[in-house]
C-alpha positions, 0 to 999 in steps of 0.5 A: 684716248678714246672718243668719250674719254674726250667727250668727258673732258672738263677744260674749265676745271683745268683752267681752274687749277693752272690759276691756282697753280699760277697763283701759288707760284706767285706767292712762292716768287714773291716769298723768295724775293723777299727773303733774297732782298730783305732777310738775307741782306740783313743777315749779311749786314748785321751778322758777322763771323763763320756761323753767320757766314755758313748761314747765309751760305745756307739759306742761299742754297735753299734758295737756289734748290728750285731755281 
């Protein structure tokens, strides 16, 4: 990287974007924490037998594909 590369360098438009990204990973954090907590637990509760064991199985799966 040379001098003038440096010099046309924008820090806010890159502190943008880590807000964007920062809040986008919040949403996702969230939507995850819900599933695992809310749709997973009563899919447990109130579903029974091997299709709906396989399922949350599944959806555990999915879940930890990021973790």
């Amino acid at each position: 990287m040379d001098l003038a590369t440096l010099r046309a360098l924008k820090p806010a438009e890159y502190s943008e974007a880590a807000d964007g990204y920062r809040g986008t990973s919040d949403m996702a954090s969230a939507a995850k924490d819900r599933i695992e907590n809310q749709i997973s637990a009563a899919m447990r509760n109130q579903l029974k037998g091997e299709a709906a064991t396989a399922a949350v199985k599944q959806l555990g799966q999915l879940l930890s594909l990021n973790s």
